[in-house]
FIFIMAR-660810 format. One record per atom (N, C-alpha, C, CB): residue number from 1; residue in three letters; atom name; x, z, y. Coordinates in Angstrom, 2 decimals, padded with zeros to 5 digits. Each point is the difference from the previous one (the first is absolute). Glycine has a CB too. Layout:
BEGIN
n;res;atom;u;w;v
NUM;ALA;CA;X;Z;Y
...
// end
This chain:
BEGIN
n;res;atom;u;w;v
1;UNK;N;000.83;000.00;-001.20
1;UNK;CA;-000.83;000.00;001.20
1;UNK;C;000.87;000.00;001.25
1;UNK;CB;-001.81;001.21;-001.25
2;UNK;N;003.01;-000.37;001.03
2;UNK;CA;000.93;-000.08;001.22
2;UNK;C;000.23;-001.23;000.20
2;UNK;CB;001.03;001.90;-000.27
3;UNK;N;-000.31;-002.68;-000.38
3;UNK;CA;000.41;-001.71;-000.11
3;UNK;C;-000.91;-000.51;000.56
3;UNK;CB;001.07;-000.27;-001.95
4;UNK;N;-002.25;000.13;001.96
4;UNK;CA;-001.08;-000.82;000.60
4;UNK;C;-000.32;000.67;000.97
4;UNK;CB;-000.82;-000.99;-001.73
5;UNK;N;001.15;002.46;002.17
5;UNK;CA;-000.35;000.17;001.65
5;UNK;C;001.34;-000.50;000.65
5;UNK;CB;-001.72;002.29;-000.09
6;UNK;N;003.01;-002.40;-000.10
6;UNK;CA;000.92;-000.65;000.73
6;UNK;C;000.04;-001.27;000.06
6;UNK;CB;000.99;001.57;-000.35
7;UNK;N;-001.82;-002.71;-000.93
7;UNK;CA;-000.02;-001.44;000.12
7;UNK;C;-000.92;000.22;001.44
7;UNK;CB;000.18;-001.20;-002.93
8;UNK;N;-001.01;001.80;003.06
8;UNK;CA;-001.12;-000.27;000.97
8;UNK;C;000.63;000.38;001.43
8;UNK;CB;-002.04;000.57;-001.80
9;UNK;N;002.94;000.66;001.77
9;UNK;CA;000.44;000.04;001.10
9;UNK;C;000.91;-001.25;000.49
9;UNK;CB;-000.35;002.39;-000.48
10;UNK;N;001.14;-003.16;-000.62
10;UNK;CA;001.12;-000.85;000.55
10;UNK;C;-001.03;-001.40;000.68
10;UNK;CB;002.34;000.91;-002.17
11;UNK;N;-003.58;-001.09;001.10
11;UNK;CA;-001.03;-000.98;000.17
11;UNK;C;-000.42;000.11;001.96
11;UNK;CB;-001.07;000.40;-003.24
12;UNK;N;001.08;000.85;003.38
12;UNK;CA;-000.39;000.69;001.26
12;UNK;C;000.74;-000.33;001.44
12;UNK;CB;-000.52;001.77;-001.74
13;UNK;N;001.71;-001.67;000.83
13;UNK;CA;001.14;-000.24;001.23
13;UNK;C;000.23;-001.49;-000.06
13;UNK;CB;001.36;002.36;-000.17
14;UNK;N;-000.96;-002.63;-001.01
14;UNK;CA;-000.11;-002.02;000.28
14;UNK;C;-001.05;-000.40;000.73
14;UNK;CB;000.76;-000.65;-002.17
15;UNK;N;-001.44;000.82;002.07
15;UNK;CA;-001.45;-000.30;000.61
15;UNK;C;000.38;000.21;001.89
15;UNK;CB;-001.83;001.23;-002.68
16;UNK;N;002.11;-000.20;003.08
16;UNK;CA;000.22;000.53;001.17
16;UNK;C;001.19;-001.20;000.64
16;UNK;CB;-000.69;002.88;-000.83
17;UNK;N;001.81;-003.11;-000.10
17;UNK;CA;001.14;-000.58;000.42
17;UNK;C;-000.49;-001.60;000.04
17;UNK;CB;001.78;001.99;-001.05
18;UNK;N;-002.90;-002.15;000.59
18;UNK;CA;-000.68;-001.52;000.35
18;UNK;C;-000.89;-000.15;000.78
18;UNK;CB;000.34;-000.51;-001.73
19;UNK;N;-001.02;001.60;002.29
19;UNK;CA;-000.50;-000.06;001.31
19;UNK;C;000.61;000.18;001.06
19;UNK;CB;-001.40;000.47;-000.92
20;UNK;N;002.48;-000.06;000.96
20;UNK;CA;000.85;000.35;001.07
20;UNK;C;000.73;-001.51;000.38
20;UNK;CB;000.37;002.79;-000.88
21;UNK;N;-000.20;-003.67;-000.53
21;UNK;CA;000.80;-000.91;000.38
21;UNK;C;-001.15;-001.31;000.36
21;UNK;CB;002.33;001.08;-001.57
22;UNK;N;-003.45;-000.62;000.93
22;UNK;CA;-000.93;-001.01;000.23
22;UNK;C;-000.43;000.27;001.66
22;UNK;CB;-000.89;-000.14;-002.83
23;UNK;N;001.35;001.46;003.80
23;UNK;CA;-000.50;000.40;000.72
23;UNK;C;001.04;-001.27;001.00
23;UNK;CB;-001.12;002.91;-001.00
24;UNK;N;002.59;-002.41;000.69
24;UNK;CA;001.06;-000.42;000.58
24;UNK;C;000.13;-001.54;000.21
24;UNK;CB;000.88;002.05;-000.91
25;UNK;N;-001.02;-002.88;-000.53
25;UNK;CA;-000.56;-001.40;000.42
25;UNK;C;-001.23;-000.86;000.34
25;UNK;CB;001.52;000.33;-001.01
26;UNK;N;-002.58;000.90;001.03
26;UNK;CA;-000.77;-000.72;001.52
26;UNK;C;000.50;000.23;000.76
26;UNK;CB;-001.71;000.01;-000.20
27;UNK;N;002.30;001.09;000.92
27;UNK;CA;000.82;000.25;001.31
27;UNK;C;000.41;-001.08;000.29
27;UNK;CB;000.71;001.98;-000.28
28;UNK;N;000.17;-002.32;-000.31
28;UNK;CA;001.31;-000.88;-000.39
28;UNK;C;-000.55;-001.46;000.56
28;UNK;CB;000.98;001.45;-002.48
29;UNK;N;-002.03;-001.57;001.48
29;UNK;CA;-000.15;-001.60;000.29
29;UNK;C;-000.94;-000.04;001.20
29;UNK;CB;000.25;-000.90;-002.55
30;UNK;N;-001.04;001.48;002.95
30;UNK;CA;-001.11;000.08;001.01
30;UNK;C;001.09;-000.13;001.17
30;UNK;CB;-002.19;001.63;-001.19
31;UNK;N;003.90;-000.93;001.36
31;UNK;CA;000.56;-000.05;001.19
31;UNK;C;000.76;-001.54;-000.19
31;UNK;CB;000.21;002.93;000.48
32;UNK;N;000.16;-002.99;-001.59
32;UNK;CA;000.73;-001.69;000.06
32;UNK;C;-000.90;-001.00;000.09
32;UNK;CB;001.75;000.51;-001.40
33;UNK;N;-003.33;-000.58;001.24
33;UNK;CA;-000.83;-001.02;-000.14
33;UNK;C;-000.20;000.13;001.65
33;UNK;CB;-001.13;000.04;-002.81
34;UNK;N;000.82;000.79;003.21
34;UNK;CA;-000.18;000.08;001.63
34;UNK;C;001.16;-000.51;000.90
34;UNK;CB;-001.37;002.02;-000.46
35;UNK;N;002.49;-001.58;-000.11
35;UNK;CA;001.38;-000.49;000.76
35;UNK;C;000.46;-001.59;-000.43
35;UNK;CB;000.90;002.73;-000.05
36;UNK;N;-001.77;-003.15;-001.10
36;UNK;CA;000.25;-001.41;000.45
36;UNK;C;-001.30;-000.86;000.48
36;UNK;CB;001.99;000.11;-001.67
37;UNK;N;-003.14;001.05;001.55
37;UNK;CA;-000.71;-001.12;000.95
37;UNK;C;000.09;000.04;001.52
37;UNK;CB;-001.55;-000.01;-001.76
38;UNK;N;002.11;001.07;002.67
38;UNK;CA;000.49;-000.10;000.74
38;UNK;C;001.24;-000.88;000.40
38;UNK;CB;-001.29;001.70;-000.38
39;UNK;N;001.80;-001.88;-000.73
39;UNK;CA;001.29;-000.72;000.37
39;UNK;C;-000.42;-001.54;-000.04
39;UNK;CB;001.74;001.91;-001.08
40;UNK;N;-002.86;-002.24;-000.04
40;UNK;CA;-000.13;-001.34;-000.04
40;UNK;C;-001.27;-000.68;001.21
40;UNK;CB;000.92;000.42;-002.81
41;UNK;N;-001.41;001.01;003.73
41;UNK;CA;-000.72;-000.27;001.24
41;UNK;C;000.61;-000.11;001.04
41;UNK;CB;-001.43;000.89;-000.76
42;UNK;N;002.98;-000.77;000.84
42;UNK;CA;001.05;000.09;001.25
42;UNK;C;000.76;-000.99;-000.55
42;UNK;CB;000.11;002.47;000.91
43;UNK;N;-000.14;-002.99;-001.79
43;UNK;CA;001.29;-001.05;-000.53
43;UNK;C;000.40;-000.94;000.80
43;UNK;CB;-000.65;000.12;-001.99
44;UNK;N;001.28;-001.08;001.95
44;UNK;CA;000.47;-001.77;000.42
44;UNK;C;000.03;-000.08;-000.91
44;UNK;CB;001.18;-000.62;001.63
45;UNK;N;-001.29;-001.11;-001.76
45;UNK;CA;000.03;-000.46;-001.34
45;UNK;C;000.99;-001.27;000.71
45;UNK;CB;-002.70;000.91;-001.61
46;UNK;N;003.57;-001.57;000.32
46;UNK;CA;001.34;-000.81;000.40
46;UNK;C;-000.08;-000.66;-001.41
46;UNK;CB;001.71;001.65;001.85
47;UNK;N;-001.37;-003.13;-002.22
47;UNK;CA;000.73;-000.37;-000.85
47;UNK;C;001.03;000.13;-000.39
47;UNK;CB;-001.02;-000.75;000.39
48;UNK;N;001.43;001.26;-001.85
48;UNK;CA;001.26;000.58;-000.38
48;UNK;C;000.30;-001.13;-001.16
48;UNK;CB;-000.38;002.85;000.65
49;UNK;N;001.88;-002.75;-001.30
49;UNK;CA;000.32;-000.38;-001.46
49;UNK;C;000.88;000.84;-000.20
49;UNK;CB;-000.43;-002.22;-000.17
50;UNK;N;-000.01;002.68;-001.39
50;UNK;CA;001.18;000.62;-000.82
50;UNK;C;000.51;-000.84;-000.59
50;UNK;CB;-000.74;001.80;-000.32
51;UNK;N;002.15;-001.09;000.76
51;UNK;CA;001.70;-000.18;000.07
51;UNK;C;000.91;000.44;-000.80
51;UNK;CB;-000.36;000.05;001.80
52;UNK;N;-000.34;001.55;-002.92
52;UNK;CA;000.79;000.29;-001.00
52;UNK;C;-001.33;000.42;-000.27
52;UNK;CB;002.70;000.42;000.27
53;UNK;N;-001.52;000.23;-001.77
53;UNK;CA;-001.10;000.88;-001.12
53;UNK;C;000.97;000.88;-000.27
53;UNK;CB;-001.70;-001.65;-001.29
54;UNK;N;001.34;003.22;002.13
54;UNK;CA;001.29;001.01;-000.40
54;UNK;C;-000.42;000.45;-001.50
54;UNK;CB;000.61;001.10;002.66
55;UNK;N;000.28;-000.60;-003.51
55;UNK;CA;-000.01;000.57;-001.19
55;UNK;C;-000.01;001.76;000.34
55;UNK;CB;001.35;-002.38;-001.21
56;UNK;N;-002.47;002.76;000.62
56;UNK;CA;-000.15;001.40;-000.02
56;UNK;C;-000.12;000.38;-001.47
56;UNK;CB;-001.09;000.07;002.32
57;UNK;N;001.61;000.85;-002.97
57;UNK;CA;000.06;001.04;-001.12
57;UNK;C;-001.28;000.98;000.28
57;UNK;CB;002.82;-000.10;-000.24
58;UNK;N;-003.86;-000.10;-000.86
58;UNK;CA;-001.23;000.87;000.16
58;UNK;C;000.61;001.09;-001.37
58;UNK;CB;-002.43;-002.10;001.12
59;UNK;N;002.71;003.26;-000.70
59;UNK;CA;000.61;001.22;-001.29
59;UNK;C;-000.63;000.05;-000.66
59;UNK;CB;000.89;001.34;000.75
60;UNK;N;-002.54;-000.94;-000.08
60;UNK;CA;-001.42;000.34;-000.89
60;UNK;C;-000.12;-001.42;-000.57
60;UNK;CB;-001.46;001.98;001.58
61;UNK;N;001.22;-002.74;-001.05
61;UNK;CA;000.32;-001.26;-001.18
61;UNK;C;000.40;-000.53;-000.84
61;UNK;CB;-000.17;-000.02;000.82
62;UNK;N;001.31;000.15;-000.53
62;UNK;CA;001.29;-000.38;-000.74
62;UNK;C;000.34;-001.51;000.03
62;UNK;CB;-000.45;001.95;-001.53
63;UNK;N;-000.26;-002.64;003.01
63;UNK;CA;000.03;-000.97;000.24
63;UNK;C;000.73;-000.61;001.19
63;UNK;CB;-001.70;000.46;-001.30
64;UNK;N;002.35;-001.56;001.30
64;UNK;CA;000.50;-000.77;001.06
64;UNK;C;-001.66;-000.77;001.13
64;UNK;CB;002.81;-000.62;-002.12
65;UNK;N;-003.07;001.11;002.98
65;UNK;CA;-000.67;-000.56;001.13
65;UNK;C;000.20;-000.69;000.91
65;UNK;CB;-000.54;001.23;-000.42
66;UNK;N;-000.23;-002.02;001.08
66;UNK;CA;000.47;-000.88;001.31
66;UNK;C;-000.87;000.09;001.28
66;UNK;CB;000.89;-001.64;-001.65
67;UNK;N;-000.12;002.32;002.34
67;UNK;CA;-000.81;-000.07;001.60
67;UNK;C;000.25;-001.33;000.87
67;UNK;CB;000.36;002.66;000.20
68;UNK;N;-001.17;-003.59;000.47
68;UNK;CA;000.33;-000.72;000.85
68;UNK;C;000.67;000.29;001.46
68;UNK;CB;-001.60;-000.81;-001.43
69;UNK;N;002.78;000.44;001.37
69;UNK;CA;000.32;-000.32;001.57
69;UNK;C;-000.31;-001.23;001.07
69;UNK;CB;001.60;001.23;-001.04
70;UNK;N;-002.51;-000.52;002.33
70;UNK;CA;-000.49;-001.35;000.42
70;UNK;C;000.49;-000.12;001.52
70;UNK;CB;-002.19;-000.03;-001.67
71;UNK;N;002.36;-001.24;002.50
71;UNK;CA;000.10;000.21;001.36
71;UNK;C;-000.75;-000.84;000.43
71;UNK;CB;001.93;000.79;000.15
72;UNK;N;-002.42;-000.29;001.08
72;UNK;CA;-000.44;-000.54;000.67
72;UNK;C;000.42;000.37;001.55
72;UNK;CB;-001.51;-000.30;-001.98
73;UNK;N;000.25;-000.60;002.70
73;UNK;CA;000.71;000.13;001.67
73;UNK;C;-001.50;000.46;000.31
73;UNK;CB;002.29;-002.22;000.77
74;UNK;N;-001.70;003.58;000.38
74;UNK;CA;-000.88;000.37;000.60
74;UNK;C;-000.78;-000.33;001.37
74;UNK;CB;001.12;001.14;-001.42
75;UNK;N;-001.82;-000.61;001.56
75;UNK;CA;-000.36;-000.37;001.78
75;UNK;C;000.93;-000.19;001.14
75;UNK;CB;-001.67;001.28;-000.50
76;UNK;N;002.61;000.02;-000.12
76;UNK;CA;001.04;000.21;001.48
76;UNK;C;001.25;-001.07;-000.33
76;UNK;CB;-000.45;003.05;000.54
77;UNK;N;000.46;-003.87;-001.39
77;UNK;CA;000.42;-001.39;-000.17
77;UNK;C;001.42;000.41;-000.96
77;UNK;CB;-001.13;-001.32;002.64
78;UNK;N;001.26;002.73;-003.24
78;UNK;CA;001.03;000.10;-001.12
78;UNK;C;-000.54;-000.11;-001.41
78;UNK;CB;001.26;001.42;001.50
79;UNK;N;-000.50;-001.51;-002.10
79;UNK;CA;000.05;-000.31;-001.59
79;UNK;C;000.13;001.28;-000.82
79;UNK;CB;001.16;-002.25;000.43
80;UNK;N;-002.08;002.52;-001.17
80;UNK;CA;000.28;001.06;-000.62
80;UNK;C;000.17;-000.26;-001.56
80;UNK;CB;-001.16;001.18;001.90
81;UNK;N;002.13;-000.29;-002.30
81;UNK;CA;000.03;000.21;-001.61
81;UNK;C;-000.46;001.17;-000.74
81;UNK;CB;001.72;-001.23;000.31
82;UNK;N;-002.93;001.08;-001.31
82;UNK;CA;-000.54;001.73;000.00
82;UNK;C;-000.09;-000.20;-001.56
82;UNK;CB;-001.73;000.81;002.56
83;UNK;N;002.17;000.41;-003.43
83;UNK;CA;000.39;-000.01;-001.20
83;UNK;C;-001.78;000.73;-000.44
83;UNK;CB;003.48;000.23;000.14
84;UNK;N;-004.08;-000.75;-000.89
84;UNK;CA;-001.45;000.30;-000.71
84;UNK;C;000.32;001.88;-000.44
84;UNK;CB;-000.63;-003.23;-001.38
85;UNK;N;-000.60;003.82;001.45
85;UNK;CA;000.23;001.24;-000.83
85;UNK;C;-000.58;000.01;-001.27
85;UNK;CB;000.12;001.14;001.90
86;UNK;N;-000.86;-002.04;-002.02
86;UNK;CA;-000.69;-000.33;-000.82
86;UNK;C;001.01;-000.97;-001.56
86;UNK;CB;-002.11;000.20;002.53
87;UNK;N;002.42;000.05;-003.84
87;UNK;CA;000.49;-000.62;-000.68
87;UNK;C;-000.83;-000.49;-001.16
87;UNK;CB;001.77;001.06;000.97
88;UNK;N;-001.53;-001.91;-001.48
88;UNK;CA;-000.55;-000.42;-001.27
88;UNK;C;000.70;-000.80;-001.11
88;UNK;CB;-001.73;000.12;001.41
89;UNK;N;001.33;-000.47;-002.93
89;UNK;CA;000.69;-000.40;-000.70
89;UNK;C;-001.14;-000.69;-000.90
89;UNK;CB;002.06;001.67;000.44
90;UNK;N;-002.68;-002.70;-000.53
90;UNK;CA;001.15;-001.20;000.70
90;UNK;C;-000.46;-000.07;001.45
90;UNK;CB;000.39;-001.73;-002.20
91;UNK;N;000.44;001.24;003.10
91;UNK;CA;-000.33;000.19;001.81
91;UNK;C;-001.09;-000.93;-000.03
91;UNK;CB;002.47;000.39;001.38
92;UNK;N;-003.38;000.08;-000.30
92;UNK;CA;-000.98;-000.96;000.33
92;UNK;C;000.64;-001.08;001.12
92;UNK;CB;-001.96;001.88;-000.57
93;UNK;N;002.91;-001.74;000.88
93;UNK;CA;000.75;-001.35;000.97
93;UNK;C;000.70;-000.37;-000.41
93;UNK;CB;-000.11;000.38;001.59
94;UNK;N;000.55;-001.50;-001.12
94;UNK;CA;001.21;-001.10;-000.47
94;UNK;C;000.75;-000.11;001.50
94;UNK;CB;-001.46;-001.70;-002.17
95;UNK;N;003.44;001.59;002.24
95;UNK;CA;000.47;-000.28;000.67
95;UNK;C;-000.97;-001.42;000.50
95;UNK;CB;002.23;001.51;-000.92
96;UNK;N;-002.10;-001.75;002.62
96;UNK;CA;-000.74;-001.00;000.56
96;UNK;C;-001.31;000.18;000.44
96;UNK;CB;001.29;-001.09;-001.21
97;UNK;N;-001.82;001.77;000.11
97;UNK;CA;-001.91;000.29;000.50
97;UNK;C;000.06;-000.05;001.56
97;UNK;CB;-000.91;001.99;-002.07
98;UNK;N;-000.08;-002.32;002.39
98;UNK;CA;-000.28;000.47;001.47
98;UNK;C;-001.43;000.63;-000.14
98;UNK;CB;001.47;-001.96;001.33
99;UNK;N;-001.56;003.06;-000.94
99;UNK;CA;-000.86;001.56;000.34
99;UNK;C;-000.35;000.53;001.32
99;UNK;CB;001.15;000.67;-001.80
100;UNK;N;-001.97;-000.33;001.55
100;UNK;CA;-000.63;000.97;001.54
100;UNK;C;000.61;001.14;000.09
100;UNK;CB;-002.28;-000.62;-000.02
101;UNK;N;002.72;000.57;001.54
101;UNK;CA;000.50;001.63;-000.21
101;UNK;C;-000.66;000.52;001.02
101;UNK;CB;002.35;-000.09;-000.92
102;UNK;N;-002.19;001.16;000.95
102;UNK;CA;-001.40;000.83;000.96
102;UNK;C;001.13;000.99;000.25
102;UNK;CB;-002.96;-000.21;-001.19
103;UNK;N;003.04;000.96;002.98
103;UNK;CA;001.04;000.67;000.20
103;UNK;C;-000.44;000.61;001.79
103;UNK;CB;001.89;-001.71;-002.09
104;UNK;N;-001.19;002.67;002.00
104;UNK;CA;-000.19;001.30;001.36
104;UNK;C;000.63;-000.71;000.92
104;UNK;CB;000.18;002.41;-001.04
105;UNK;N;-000.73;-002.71;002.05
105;UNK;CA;001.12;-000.41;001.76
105;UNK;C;001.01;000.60;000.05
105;UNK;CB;-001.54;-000.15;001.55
106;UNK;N;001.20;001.59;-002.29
106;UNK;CA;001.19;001.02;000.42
106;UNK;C;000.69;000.38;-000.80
106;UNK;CB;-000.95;000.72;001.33
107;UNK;N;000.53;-000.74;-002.65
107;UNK;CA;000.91;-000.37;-001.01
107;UNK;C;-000.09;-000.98;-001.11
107;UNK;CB;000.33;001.95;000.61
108;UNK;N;000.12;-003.58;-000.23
108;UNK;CA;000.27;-000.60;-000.59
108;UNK;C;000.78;000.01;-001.58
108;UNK;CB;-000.49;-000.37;002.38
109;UNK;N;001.77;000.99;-001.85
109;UNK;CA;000.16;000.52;-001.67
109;UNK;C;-000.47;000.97;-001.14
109;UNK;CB;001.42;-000.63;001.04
110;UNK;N;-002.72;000.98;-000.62
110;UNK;CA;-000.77;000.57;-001.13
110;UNK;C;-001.26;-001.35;-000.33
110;UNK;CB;000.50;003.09;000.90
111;UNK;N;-000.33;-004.04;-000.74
111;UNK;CA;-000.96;-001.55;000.04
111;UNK;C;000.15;000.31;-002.01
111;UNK;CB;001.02;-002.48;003.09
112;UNK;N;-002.69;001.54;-003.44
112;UNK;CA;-000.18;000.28;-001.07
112;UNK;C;-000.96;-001.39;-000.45
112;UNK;CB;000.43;002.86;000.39
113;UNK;N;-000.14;-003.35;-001.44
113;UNK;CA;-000.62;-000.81;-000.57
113;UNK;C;-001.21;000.11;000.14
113;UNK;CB;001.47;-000.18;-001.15
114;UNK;N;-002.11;-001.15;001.29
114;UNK;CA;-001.85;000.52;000.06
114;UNK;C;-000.75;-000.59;-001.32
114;UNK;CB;-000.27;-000.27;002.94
115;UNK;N;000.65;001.42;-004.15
115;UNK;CA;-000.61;-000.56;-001.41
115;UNK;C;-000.61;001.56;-000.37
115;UNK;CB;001.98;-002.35;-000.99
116;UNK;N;-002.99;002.10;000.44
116;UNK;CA;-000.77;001.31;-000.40
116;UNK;C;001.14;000.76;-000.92
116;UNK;CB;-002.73;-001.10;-000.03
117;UNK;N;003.55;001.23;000.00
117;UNK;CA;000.66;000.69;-001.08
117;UNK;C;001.36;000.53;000.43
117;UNK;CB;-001.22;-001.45;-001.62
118;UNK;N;001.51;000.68;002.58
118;UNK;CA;001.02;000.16;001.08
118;UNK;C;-000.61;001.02;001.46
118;UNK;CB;001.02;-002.74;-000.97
119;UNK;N;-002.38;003.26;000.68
119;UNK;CA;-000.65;000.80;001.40
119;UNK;C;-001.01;000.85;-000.81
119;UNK;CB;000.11;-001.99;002.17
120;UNK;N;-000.30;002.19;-003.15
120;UNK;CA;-000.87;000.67;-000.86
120;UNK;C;000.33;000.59;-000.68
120;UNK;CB;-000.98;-001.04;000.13
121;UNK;N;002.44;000.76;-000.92
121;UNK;CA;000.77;000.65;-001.36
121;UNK;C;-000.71;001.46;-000.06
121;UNK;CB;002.66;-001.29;000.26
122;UNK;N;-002.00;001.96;000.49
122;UNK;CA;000.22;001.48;000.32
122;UNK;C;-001.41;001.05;-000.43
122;UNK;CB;001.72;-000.98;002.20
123;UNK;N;-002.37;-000.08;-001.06
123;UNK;CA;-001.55;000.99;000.01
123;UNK;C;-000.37;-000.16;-001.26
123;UNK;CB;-001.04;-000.33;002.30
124;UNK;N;000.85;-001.03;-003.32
124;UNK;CA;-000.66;-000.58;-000.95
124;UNK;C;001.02;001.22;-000.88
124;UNK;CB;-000.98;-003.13;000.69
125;UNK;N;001.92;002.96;-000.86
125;UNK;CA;000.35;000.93;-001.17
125;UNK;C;-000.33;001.43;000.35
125;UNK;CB;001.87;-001.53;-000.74
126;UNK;N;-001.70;002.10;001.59
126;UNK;CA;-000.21;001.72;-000.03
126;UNK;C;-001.78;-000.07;000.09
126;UNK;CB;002.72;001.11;001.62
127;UNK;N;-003.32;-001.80;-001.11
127;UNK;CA;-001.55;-000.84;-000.52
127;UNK;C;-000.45;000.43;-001.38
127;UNK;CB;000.63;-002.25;001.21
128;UNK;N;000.64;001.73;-002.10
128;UNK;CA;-000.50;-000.34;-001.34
128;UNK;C;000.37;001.69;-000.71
128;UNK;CB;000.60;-003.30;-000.09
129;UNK;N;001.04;003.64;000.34
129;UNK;CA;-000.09;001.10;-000.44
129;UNK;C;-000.97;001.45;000.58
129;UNK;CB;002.19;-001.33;-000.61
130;UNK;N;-002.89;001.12;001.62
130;UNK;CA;-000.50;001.27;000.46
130;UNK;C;-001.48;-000.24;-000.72
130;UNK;CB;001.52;000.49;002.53
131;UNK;N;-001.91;-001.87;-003.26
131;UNK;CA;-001.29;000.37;-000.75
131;UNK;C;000.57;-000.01;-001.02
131;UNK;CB;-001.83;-000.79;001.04
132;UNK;N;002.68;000.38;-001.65
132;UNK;CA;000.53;000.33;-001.82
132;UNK;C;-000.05;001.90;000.05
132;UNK;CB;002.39;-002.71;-000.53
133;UNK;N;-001.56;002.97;001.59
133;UNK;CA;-000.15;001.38;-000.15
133;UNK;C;-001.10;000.92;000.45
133;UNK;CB;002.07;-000.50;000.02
134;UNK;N;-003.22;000.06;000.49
134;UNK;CA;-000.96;000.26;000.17
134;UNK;C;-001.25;000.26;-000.88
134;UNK;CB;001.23;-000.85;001.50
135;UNK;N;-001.14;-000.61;-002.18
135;UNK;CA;-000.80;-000.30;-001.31
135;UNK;C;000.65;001.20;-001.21
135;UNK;CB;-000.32;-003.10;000.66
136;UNK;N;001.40;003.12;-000.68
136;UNK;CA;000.88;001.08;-000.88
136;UNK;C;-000.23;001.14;000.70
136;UNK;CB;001.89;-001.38;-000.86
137;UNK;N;-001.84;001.97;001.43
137;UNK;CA;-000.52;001.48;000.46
137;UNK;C;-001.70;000.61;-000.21
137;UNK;CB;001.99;-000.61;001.86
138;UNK;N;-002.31;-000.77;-001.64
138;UNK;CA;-001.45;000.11;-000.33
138;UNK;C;-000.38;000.15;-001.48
138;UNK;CB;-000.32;-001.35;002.01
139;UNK;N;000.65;000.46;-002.48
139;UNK;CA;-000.19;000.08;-001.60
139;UNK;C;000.83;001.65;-000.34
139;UNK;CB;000.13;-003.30;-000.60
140;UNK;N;000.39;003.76;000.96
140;UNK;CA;000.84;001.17;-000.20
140;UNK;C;-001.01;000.90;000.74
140;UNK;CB;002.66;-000.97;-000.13
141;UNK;N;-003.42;001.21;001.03
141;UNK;CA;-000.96;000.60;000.57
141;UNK;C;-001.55;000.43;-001.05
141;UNK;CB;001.33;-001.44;002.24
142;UNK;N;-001.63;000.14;-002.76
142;UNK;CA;-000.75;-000.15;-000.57
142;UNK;C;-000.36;000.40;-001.42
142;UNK;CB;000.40;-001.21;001.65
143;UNK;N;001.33;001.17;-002.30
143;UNK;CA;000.36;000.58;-001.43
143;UNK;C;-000.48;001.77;000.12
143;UNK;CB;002.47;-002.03;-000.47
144;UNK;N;-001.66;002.44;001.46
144;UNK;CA;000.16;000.92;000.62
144;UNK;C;-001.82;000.69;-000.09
144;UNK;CB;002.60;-001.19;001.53
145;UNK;N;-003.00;000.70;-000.55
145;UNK;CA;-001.50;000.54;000.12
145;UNK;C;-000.76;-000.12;-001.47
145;UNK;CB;-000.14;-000.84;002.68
146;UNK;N;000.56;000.00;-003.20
146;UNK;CA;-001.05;-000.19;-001.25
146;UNK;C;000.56;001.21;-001.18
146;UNK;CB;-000.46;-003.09;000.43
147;UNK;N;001.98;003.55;-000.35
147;UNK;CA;000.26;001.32;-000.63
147;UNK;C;-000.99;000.60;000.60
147;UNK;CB;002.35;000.10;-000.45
148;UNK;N;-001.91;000.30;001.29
148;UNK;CA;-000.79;001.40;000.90
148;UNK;C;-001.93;000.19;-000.28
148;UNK;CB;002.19;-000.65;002.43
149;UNK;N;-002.82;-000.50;-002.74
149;UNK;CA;-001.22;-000.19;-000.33
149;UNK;C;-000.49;000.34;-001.68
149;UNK;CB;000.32;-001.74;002.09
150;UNK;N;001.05;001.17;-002.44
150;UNK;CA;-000.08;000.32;-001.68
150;UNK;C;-000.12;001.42;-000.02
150;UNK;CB;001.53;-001.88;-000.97
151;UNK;N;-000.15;002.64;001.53
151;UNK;CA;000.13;001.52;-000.19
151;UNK;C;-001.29;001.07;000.62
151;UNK;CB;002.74;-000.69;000.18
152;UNK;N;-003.35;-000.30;001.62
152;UNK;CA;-000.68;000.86;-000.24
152;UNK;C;-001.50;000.34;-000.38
152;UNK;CB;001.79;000.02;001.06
153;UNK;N;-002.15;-001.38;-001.92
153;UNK;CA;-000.79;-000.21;-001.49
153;UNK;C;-000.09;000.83;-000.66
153;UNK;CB;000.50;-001.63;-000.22
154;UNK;N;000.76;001.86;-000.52
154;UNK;CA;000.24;000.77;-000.75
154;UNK;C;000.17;001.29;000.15
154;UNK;CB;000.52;-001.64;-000.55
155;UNK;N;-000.67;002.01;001.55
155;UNK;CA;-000.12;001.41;000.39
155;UNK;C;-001.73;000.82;000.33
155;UNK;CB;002.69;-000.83;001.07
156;UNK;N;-003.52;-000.52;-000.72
156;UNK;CA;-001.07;000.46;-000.01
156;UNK;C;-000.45;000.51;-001.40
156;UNK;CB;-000.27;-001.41;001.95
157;UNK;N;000.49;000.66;-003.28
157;UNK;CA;-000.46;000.07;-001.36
157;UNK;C;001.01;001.04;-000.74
157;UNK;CB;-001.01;-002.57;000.04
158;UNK;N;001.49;003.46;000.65
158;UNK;CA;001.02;000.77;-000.75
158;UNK;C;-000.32;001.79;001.00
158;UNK;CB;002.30;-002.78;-000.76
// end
């Protein structure tokens, strides 16, 4: 009986540590989904082409990735070169492409590709993990209550 009141307590606390994180990536994405629709309501937009494909090492992967490097020319009539934060494998660009780039008056070198995946990444994934862990806390909520209903069943008939 001890063993199964500590599964329930650990059930208890996992549960807690997935609302907290389910708490943290709505935070999370509600402030990056806002900070780029602000950014993509103040933007310029410029014709760009990428010019390289840097090689990035993903650890958690265990994969070789490729971010695009693109330039373009801005309003104030310079050329910029801005390395993607965004990587992928296989890259969605090819040296040459020519792309939209969307970018700050005031800071040009934070300018960013204008592809849903290249301005969305971020939110869309902490998006996805704050309902995986949501749906999982819940189902852990639910296990939870349906003990507590069994036991206190069984306490009326005893």
């Amino acid at each position: 009986m001890a063993q199964r009141s500590i599964l329930w307590q650990i059930v208890r606390f996992i549960r807690i540590v997935l609302l907290v994180s389910t708490s943290c990536c709505v935070v999370l994405c509600i402030g990056f989904a806002i900070y780029t629709a602000v950014f993509l309501g103040t933007a310029q937009k410029a014709t760009g082409k990428v010019v390289q494909l840097n090689e990035r090492y993903n650890s958690s992967a265990e994969a070789v990735e490729y971010a695009p490097v693109f330039s373009f020319a801005a309003q104030d009539g310079k050329t910029y070169t801005v390395s993607s934060s965004t990587a992928s494998n296989p890259s969605g660009f090819a040296v040459g492409d020519s792309v939209t780039v969307l970018y700050s008056k005031s800071n040009p070198e934070g300018a960013r590709i204008a592809s849903f995946l290249q301005l969305w990444l971020v939110p869309m994934v902490l998006a996805i993990i704050g309902v995986v862990h949501g749906l999982i806390a819940g189902f852990l909520f639910f296990l939870e209550r349906r003990k507590n209903r069994k036991l206190s069943n069984l306490g009326q008939f005893a």
